[in-house]
RODO-2510 file (C-alpha; in nm, 4 decimals, decimal comma):
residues 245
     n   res          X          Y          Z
     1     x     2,0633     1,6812    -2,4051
     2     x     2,0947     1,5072    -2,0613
     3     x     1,8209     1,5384    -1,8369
     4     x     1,7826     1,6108    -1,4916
     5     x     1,9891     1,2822    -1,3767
     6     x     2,3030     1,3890    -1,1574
     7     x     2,6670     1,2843    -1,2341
     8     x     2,8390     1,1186    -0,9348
     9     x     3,2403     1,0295    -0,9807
    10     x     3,3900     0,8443    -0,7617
    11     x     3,7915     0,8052    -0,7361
    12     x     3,9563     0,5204    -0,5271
    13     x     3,9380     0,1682    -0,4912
    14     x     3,6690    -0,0602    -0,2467
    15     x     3,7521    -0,4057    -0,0453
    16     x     3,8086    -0,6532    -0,3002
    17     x     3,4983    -0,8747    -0,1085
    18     x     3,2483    -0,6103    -0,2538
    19     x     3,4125    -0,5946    -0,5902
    20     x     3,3679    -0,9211    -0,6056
    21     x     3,0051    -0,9895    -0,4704
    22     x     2,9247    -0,7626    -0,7345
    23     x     2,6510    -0,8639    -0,9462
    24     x     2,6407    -1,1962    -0,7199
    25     x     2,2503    -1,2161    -0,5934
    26     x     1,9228    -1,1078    -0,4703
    27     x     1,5316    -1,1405    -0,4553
    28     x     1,2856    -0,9053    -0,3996
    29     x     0,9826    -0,7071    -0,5144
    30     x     1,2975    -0,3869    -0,5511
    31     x     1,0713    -0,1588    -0,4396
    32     x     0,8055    -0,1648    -0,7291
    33     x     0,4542    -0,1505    -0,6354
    34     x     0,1276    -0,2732    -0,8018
    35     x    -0,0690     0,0488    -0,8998
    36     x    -0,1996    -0,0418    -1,2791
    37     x    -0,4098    -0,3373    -1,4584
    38     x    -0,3839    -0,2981    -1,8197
    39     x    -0,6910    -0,4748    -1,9844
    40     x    -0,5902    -0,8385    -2,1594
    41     x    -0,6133    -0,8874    -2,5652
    42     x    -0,5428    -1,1795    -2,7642
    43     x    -0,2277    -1,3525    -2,6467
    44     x    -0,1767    -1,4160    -3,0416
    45     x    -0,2568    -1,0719    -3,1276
    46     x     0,0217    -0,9948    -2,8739
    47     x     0,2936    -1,1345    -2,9919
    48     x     0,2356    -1,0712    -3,3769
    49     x     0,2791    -0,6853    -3,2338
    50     x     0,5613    -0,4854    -3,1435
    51     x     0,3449    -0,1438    -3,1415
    52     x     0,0161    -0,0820    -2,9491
    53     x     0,0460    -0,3189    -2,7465
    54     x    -0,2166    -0,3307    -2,4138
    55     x     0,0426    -0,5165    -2,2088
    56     x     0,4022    -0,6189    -2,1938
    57     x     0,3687    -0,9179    -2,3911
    58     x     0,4423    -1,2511    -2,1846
    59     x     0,4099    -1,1229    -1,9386
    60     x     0,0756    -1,2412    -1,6829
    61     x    -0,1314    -1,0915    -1,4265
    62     x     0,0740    -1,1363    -1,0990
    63     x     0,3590    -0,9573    -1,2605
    64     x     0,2421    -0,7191    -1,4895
    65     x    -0,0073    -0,6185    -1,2136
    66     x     0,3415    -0,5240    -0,9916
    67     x     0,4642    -0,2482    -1,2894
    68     x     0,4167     0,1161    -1,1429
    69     x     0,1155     0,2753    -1,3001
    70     x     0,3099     0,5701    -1,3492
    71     x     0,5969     0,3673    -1,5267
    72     x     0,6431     0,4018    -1,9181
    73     x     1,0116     0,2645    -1,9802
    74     x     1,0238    -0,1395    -1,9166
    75     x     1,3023    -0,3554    -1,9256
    76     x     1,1674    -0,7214    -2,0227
    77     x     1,4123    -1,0063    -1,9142
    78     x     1,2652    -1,3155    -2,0772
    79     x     1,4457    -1,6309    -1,9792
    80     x     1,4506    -1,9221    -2,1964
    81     x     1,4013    -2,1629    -1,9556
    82     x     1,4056    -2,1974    -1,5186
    83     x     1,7628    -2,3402    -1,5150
    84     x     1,9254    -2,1655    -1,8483
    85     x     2,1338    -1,8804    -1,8809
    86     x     2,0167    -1,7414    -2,2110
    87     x     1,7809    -1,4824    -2,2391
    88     x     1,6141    -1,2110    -2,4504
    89     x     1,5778    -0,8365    -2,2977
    90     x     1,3391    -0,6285    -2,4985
    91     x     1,3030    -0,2751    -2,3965
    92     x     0,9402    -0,1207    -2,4429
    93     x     0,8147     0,1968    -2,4043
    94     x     0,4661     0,3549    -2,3090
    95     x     0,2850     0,5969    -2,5395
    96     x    -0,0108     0,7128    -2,4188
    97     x    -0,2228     0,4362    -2,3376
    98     x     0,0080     0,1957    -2,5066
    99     x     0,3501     0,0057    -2,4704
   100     x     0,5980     0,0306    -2,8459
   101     x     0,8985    -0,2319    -2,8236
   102     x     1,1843     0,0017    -2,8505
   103     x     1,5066    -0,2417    -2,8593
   104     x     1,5674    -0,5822    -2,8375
   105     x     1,8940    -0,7933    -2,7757
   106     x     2,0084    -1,1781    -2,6533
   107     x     2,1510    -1,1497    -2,3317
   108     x     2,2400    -1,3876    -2,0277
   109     x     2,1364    -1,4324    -1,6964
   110     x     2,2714    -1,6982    -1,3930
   111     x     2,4374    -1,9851    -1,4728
   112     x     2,2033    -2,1980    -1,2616
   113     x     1,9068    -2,0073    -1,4213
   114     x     1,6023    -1,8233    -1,2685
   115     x     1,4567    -1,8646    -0,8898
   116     x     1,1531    -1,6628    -0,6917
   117     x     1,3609    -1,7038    -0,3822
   118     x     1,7258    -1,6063    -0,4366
   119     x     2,0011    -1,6116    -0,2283
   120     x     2,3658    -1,5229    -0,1985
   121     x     2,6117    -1,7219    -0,4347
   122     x     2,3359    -1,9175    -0,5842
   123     x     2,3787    -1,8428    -0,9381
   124     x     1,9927    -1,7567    -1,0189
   125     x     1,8354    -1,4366    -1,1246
   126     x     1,5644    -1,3447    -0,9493
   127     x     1,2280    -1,3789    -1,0932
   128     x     0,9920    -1,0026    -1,0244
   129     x     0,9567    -0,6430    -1,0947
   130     x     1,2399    -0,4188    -1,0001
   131     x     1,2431    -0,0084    -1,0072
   132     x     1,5534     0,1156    -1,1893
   133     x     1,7095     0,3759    -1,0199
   134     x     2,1230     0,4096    -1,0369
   135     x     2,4013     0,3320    -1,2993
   136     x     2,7885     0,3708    -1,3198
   137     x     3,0715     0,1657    -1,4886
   138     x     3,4408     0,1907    -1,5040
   139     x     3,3966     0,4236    -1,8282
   140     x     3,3028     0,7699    -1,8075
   141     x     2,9322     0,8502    -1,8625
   142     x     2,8090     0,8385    -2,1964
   143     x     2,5410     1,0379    -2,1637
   144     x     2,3518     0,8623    -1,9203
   145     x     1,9763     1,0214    -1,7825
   146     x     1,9632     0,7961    -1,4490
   147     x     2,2506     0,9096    -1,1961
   148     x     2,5591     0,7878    -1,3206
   149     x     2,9037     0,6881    -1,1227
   150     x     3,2160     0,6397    -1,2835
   151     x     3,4958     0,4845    -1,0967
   152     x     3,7648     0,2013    -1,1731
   153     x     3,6256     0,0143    -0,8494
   154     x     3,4285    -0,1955    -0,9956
   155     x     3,6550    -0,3152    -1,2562
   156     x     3,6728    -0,6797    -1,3063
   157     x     3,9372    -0,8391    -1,1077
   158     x     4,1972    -0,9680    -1,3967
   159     x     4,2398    -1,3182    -1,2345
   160     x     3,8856    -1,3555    -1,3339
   161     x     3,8860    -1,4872    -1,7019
   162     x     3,9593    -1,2564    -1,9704
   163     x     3,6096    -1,2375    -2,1468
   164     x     3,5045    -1,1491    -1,8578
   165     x     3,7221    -0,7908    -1,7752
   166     x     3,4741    -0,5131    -1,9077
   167     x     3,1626    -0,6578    -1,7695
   168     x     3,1257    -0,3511    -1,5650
   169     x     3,2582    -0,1053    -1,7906
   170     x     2,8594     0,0089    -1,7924
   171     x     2,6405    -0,1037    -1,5654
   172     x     2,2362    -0,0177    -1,4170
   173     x     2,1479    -0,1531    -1,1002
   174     x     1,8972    -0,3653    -1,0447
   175     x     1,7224    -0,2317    -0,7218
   176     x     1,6956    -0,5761    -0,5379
   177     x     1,8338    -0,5650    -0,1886
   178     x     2,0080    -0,2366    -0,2380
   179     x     1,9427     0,1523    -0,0907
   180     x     1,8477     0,3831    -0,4022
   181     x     2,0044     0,6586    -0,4824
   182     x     2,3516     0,5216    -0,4257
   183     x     2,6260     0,4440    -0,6039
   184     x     2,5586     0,0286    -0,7866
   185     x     2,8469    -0,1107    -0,5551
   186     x     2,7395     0,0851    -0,2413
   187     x     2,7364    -0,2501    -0,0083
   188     x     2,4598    -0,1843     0,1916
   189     x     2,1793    -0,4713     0,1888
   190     x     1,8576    -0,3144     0,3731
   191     x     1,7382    -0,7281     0,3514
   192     x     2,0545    -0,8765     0,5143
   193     x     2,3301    -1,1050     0,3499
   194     x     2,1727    -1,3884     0,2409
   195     x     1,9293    -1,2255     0,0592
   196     x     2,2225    -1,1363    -0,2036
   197     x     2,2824    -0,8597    -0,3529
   198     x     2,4344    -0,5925    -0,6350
   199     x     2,2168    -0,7855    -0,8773
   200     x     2,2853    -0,5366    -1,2401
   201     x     2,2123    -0,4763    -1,5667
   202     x     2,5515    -0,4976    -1,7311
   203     x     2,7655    -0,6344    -2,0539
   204     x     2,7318    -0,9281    -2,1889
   205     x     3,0769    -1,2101    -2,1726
   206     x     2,8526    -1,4437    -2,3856
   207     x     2,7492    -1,6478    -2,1399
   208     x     2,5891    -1,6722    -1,7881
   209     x     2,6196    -1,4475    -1,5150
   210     x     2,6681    -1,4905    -1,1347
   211     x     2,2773    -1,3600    -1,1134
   212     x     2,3130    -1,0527    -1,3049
   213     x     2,1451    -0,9750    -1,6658
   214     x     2,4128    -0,9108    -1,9747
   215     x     2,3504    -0,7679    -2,2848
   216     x     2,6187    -0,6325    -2,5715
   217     x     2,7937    -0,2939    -2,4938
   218     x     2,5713    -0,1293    -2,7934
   219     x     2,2520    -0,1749    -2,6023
   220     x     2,3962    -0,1058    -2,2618
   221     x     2,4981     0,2194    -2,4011
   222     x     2,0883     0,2462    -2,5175
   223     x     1,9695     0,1617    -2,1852
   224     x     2,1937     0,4124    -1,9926
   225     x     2,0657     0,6852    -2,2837
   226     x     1,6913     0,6049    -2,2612
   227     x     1,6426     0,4967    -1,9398
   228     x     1,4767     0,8119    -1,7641
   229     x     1,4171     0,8454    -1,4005
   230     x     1,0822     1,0735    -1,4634
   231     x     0,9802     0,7734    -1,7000
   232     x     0,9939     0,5550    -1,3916
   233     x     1,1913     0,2485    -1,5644
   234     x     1,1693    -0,0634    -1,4146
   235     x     1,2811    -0,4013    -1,5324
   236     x     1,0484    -0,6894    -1,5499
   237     x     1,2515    -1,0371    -1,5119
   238     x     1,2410    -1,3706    -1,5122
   239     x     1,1703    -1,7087    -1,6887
   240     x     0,9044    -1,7324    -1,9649
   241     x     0,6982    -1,9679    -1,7708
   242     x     0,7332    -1,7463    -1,4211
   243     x     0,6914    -1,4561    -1,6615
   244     x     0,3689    -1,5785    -1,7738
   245     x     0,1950    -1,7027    -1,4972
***
């Protein structure tokens, strides 16, 4: 059974220039605050563990320090290096005291890799912690517990490459330089231009994004099932060595 999430459909096309900025950039804290500092255990102990766990593993002070107190449903983007485009998202979630890994998959970020100072057209995924608030794709909602839009808008242009055509068949957005509570295209960029923008959670094409984060259809479809807006998700990003600092 859904929960209290609300369905939004949208019928019609936007300008082509926002379809495709889509999923181009951004930077930003997204609008998650620091409100929670989980106490430290053995970094070995850590990572032998996928249940229990004190902290999201990999994860160090400055960052983990920035994941909502009240948040127990985190999206962990671990890059595999600053300029590399592979990744591994992990999904955890908080019982009780404690975080359980939930899900894991290999996914992709930018091309160019990871930066803590993004901007438009520049190929990185921003490094930080960013609230989860919105999905949609072009396919109708499977289900979905955050506020789903369906509408062909966003579909892939088909002069991009082929592989590439149901990227946005499900997406989350990333809330980096956007307004909450709308729609993942909705244009609007409260931090200007430059700053980038419509930076999602979307499928994977098997390799790197614009600045977006990929993953296979299968665990989109998980994320837009278990992600839960009185959970507070929000997706912790970056490269392991940012990650860790």
């Amino acid at each position: 059974m859904r929960s209290a999430g609300t369905a939004r459909i949208v019928v019609g096309t936007v300008a082509v220039l926002a379809l495709v900025t889509s999923c181009s950039s951004g930077d930003g804290d997204g609008g998650a605050s620091t409100a929670h500092k989980a106490p430290r255990s053995s970094p070995s102990a850590q990572k032998a563990r996928t249940t229990g766990l004190t902290r999201i593993p990999g994860v160090g002070d400055r960052l983990q320090e920035r994941i909502p107190g009240n948040s127990r449903q985190v999206v962990a983007v671990y890059g595999e290096g600053a300029d590399s485009a592979d990744s591994t998202v992990v999904l955890y979630a908080k019982h009780g005291s404690t975080w359980d890994q939930a899900a894991r998959w290999k996914g992709h970020n930018g091309k160019k890799g990871w930066t803590t100072d993004h901007r438009e057209n520049d190929k990185r995924s921003p490094v930080g912690v960013y609230t989860l608030s919105d999905a949609g794709g072009v396919l109708a909602d499977p289900g979905a517990r955050l506020p789903y839009t369906q509408t062909a808008s966003i579909q892939a242009p088909h002069y991009w490459a082929k592989s590439h055509w149901h990227d946005f068949d499900y997406v989350v957005a990333i809330d980096y330089n956007r307004v909450k509570g709308t729609p993942p295209n909705d244009p609007t960029r409260p931090e200007g231009q430059t700053k980038g923008g419509s930076i999602w959670l979307h499928m994977d094409h098997g390799s790197g994004t614009s600045a977006c984060v990929s993953i296979p259809k299968a665990g989109m479809r998980t994320l837009l099932t278990t992600l839960d807006p009185a959970r507070h998700p929000v997706v912790v990003m970056g490269d392991r060595k940012h990650l860790s600092a």
